[in-house]
C-alpha positions as CSV (number, residue, x, y, z in Angstrom):
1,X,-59.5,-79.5,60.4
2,X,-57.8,-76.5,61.5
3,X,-54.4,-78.4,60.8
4,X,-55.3,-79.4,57.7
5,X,-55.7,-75.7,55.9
6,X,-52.1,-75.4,57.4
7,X,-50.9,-78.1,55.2
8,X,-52.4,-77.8,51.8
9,X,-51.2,-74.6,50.3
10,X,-53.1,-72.0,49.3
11,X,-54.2,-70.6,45.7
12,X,-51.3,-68.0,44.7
13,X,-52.9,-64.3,45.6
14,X,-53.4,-61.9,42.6
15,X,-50.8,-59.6,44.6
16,X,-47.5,-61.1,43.9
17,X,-44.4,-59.3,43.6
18,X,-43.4,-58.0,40.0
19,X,-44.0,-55.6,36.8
20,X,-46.6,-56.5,34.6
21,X,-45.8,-56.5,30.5
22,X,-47.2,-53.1,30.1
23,X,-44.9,-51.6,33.1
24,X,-41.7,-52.8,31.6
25,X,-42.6,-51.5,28.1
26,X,-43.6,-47.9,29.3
27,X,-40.6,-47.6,31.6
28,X,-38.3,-49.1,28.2
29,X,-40.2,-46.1,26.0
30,X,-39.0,-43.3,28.7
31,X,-35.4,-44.5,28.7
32,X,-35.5,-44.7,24.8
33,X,-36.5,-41.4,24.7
34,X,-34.0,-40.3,27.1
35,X,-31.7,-41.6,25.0
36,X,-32.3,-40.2,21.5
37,X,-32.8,-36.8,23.2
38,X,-29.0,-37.5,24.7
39,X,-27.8,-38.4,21.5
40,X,-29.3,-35.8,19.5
41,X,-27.7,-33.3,22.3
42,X,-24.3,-35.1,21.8
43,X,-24.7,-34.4,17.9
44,X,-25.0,-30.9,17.9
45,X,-22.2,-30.5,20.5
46,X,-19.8,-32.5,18.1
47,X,-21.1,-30.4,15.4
48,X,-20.9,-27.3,17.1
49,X,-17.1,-28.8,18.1
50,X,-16.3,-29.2,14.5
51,X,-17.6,-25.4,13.3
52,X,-15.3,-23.9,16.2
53,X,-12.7,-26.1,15.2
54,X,-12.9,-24.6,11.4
55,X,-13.5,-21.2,12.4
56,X,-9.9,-21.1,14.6
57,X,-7.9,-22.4,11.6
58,X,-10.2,-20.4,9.1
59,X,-8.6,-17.3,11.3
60,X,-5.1,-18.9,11.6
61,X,-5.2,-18.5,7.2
62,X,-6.8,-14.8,7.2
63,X,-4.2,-13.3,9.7
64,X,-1.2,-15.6,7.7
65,X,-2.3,-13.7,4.4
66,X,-2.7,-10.1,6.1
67,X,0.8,-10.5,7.8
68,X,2.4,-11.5,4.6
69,X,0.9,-8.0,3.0
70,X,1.6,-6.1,6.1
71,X,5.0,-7.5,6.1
72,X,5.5,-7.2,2.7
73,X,8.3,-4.3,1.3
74,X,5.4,-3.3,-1.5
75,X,2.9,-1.1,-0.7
76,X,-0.1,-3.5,-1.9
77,X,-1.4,-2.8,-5.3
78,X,-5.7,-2.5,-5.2
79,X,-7.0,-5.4,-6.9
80,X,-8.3,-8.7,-6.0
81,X,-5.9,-11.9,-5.3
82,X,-6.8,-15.6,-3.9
83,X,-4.4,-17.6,-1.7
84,X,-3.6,-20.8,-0.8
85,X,-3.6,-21.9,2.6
86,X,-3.2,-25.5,4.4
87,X,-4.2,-25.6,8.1
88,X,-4.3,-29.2,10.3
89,X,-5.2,-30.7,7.1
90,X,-7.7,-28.9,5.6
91,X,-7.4,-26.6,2.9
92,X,-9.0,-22.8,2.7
93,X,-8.9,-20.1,-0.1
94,X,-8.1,-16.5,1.2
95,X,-10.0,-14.4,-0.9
96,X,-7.9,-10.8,-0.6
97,X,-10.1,-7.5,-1.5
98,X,-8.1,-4.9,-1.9
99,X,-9.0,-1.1,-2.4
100,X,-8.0,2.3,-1.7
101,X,-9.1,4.7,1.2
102,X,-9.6,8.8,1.5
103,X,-6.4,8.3,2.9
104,X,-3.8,7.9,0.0
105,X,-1.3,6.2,2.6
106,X,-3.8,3.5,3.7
107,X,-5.3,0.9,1.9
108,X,-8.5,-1.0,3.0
109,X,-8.4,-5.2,3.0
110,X,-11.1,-7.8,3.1
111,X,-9.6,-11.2,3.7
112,X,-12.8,-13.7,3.2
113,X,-11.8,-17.6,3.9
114,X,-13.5,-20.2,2.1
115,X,-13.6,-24.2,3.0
116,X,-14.3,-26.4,0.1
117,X,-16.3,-22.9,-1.7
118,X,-18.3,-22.2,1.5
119,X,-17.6,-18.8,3.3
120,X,-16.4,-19.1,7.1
121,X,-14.9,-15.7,7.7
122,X,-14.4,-12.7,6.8
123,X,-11.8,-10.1,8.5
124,X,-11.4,-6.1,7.3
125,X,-8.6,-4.4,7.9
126,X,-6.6,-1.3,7.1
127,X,-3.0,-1.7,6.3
128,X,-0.7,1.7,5.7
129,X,2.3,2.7,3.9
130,X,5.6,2.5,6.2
């Protein structure tokens, strides 16, 4: 008899080696969270890229349009006057503020840049009479 239990097999036990259905779906819900936080992270990093990016070129117009005046033979008239400017492909508008000072020799300069009519800088400076 003792031979004969050796030969028929056995029911399968309830412990058998696996995950169940409801394992595999919790562990798929962390990693697809994981994975939208990551991308959501990656997002504002590309975004945060791109701002930097128009900020540097944004500066690259407002210190072209203060050179020109600085380097200009004309002491610049107070007034207001817009300039062009192309940079890597996209196009600003230097806004140029000019007015006097207590200083009669000095005159006082707001250079604002503006992308597609939004404001991304603004730069004051003081240019004098040479």
């Amino acid at each position: 008899m003792k031979d004969l239990k050796k030969l028929i097999p056995l029911a399968p036990l309830q412990n058998e080696l696996g995950f169940t259905l409801v394992e595999v779906l919790v562990a798929l819900g962390i990693v697809a969270i994981t994975l939208i936080a990551g991308l959501q992270a990656m997002g504002a990093m590309t975004q945060n890229a791109q701002r930097q990016w128009s900020m540097f070129l944004a500066e690259q117009c407002a210190n072209n349009a203060l050179n020109a005046l600085k380097l200009s033979a004309q002491f610049p008239p107070v007034g207001e006057q817009s300039v062009g400017c192309t940079q890597a492909t996209k196009s600003f508008t230097v806004r140029l503020s000019i007015s006097t000072t207590p200083n009669p020799t000095f005159r006082r300069v707001d250079a604002q840049v503006f992308e597609e009519g939004l404001p991304q800088l603004r730069v004051t400076t003081v240019i004098g009479r040479i």
